[in-house]
C-alpha positions in Angstrom: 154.3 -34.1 -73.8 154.2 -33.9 -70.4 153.1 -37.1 -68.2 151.9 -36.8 -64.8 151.2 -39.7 -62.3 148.4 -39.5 -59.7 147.5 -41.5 -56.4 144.2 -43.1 -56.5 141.5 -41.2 -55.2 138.1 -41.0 -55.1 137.6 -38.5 -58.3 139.8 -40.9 -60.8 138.6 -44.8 -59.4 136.9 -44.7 -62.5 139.7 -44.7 -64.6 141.3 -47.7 -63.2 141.3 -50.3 -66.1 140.3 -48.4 -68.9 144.1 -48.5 -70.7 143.9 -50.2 -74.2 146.3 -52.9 -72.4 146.7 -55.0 -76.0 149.9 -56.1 -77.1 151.1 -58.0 -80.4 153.0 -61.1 -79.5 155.9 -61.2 -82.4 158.3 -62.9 -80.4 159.5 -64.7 -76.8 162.8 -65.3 -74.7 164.0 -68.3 -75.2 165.3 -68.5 -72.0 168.8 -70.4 -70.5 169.5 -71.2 -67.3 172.7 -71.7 -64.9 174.0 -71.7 -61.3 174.0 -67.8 -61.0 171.8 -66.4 -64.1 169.0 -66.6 -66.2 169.8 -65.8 -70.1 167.9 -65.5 -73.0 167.7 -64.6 -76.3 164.8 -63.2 -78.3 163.3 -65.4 -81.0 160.5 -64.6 -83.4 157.0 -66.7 -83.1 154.2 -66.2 -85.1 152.4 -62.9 -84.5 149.0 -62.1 -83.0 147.4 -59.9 -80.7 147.0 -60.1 -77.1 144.9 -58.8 -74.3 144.7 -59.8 -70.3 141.3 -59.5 -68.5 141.3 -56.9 -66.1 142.2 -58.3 -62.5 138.9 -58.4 -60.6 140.0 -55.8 -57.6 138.5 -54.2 -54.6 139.6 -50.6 -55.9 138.4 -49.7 -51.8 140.9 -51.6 -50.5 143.6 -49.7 -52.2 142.3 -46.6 -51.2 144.5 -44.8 -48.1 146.4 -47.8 -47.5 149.8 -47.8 -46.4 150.3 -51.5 -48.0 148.9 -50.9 -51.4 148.9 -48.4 -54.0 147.7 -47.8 -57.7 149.3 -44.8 -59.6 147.4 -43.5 -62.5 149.5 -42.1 -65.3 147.9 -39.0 -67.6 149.5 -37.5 -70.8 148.4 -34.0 -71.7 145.1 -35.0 -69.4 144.2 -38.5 -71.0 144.6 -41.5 -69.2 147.7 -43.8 -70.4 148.5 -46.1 -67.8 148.5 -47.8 -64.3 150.4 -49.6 -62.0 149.0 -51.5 -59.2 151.2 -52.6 -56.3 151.3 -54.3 -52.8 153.3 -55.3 -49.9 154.0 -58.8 -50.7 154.6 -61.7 -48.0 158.1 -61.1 -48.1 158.4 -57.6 -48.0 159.1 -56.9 -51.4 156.8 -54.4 -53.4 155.1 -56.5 -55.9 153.8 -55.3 -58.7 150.7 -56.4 -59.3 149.2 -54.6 -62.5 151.4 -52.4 -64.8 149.8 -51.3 -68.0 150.8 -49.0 -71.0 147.7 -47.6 -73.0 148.6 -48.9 -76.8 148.2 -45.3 -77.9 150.7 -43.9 -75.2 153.5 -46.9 -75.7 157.5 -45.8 -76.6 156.7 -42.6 -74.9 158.3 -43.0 -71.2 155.0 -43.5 -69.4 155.7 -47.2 -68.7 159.6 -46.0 -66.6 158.1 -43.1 -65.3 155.3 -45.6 -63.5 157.9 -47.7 -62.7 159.6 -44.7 -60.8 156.6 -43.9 -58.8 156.6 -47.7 -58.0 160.4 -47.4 -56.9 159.9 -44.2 -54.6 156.3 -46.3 -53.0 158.5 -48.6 -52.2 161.9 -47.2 -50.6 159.5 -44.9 -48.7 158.0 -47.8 -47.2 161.6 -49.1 -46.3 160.6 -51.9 -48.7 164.4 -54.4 -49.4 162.5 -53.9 -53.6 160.4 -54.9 -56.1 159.5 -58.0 -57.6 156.8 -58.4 -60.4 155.8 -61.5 -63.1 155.0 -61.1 -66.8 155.1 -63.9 -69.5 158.5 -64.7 -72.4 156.0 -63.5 -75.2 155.7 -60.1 -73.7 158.7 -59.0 -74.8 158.6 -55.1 -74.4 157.8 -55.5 -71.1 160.5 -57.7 -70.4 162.6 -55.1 -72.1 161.1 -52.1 -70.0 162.0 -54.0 -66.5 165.5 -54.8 -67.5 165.8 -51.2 -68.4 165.0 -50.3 -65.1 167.2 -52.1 -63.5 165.3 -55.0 -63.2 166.8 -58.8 -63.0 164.9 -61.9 -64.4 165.7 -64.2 -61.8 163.3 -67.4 -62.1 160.7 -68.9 -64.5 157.6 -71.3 -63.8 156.5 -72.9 -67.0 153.6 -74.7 -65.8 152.0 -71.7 -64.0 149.4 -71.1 -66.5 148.7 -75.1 -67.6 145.0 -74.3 -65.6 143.8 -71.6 -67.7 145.3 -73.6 -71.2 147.2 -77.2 -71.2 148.3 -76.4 -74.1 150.0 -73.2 -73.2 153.8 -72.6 -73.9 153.8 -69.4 -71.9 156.1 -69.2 -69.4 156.1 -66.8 -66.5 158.7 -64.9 -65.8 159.2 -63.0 -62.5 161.9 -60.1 -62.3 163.2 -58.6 -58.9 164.8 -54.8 -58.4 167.1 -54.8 -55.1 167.6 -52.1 -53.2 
């Protein structure tokens, strides 16, 4: 199986968003927090499935930019992922998009985006990464602390707007260079 990750372009713009991006939801970090660290440990919730719209994006505007970039990733010629990034306020990378296709999961493609993400970044000179997900997506969570990753502050109210009833909690991870 080989994976190989491509620039956006004009021949693959319409690609972007087409990964089966659901997820089953089994479990969350129950997180802890002190002075220096965030801790948690993984409890099991009630399972179902999971899907995030598409973010509504200017594909254009991340064309030839040297503040943005999307990286399509392609297993034996099928499309099995993206990662969308940008130059964030405070000069970290931030990752704005990262998705797995469902039938390309376990397989590396997720790290080896995150790679491309890494180089983007220290070729821009970029301090490092930063990036948000949500305690019930844990595979991601478990991908970004693979890399390196370090889950370094939580905002449980951030998605009260789209549901008061929610009990997800953002998470947002940072990679220093």
């Amino acid at each position: 199986m080989g994976i190989e990750i491509r620039a956006l372009d004009k021949s693959n713009l319409e690609q972007v968003h087409k990964c089966d991006g659901r997820f089953t939801v089994d479990a969350r970090l129950q997180l802890q927090a002190s002075d220096d660290a965030i801790t948690y440990t993984i409890v099991p919730v009630p399972s179902h499935e999971k899907c995030y719209p598409p973010d509504d994006l200017d594909l254009a505007a991340y064309l030839d930019r040297p503040d943005r970039a999307i990286f399509l990733a392609y297993v034996d010629g099928g499309l099995a992922g993206q990662i969308v990034l940008r130059t964030n306020w405070n000069r970290l990378a931030y990752v704005e998009d990262i998705v797995v296709d469902a039938a390309y999961r376990r397989r590396g493609v997720g790290r080896q985006l995150m790679d491309r993400a890494v180089e983007w970044a220290r070729r821009r000179d970029l301090p490092g990464i930063m990036l948000e997900t949500q305690d019930n997506n844990t595979a991601a969570c478990g991908l970004y602390e693979s890399c390196g990753f370090r889950l370094a502050g939580f905002d449980r109210y951030l998605y009260v707007g789209l549901d008061p009833a929610t009990e997800e909690v953002a998470l947002y991870w940072y990679l220093r260079f």
